[in-house]
C-alpha positions in Angstrom: 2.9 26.2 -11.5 6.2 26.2 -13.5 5.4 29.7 -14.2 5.5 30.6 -10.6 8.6 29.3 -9.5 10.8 29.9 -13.1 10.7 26.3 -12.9 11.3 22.9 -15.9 8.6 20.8 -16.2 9.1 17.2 -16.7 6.3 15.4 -18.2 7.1 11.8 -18.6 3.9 12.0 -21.7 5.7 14.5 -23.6 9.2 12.6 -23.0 7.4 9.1 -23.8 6.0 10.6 -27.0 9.0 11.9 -28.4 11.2 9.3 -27.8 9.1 6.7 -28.7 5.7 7.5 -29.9 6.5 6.4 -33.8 7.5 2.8 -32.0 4.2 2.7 -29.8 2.1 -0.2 -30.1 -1.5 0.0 -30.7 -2.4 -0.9 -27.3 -0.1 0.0 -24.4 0.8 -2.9 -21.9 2.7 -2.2 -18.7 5.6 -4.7 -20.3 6.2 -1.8 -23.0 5.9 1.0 -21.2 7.4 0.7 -18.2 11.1 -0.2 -18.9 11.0 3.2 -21.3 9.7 5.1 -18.3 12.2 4.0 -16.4 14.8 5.2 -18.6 13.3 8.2 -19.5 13.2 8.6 -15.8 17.1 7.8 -15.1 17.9 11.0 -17.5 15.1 13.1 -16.0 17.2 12.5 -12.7 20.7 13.7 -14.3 18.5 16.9 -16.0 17.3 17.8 -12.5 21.0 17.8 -10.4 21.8 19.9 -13.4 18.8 22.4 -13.1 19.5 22.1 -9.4 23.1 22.9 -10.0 21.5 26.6 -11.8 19.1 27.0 -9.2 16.1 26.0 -11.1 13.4 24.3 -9.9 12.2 20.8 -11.3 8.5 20.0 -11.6 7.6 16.3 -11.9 4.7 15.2 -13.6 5.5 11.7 -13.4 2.9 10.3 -12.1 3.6 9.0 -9.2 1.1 6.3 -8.3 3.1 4.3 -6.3 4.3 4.7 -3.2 7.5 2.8 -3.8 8.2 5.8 -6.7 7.5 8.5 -4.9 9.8 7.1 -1.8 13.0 6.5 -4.5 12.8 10.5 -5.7 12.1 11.7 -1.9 15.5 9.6 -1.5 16.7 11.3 -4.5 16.1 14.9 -3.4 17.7 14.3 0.4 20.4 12.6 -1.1 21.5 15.7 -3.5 19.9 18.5 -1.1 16.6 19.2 -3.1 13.5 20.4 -1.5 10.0 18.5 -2.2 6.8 19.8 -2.3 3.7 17.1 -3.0 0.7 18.3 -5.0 -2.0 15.7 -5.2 -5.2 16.0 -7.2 -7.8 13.6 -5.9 -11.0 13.4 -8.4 -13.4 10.1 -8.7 -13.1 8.1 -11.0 -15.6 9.2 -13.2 -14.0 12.6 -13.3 -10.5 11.4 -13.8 -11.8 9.5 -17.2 -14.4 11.5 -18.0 -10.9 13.9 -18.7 -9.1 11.0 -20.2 -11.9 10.4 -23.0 -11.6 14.7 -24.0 -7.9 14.9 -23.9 -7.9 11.3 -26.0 -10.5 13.0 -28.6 -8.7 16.2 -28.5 -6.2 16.5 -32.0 -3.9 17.8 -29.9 -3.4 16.1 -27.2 -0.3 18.5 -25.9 2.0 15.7 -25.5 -0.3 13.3 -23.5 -0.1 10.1 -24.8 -3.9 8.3 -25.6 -5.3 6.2 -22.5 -7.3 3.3 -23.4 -9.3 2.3 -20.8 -7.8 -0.8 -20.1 -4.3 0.9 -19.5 -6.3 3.4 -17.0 -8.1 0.6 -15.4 -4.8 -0.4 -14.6 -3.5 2.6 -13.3 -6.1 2.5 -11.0 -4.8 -0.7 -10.2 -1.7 0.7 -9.0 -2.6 3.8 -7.7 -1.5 4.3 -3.6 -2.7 7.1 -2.0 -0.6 8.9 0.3 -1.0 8.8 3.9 -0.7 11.7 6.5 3.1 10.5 7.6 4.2 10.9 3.8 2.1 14.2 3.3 4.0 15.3 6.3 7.0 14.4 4.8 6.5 16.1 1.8 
């Protein structure tokens, strides 16, 4: 994908690792995580108005499992004239950590952080799947 569009790709892995992977407990707890996402994600924002700024494009692979999120960075592109485009793999379950487990017992991981199985069972948790009025939007 970035390939095709000369675009940046954000991972928020690779940024979570870097910044903070020596510091990373044993077991990741959304009390931990999520306040580093979320400032990982304010200077993702600045990078992107920047990259937007040079006319290149900004691929988020943020997650995005909440509907909530996805709203605040549609906001975020109207507000500074950015297009979106919403990709969406859907697999089952099994798939999804059936993928988990190899890229955990991979050495190198490329920049994923290691998903226990509690953290994904509570990803799955939080997971909202978008309906045909957001597709639409997006």
């Amino acid at each position: 994908m970035a390939n095709e569009v000369d675009g940046f790709v954000f991972s928020i892995d690779k940024w979570m690792i870097t910044l903070f992977g020596d510091d990373t407990p044993e077991e990741l707890t959304p009390a931990w995580f999520m306040p580093r996402v979320e400032r990982c994600e304010e200077h993702i924002r600045s990078q992107i108005i920047r990259l937007a700024d040079l006319n290149v494009p900004s691929i988020l692979d943020l997650g995005f499992q909440r509907k909530d999120h996805r709203i605040s960075y549609y906001t975020f592109a109207g507000e500074h004239g950015l297009a979106v485009k919403l990709h969406v793999l859907d697999f089952p379950v099994a798939v999804r950590w059936g993928r988990v487990e190899r890229r955990n017992a991979s050495p190198d991981r490329d920049g994923s952080l290691k998903v226990s199985r509690p953290m994904f069972d509570y990803i799955e948790t939080i997971w909202e799947a978008p309906d045909q009025n957001e597709l639409a939007r997006a």
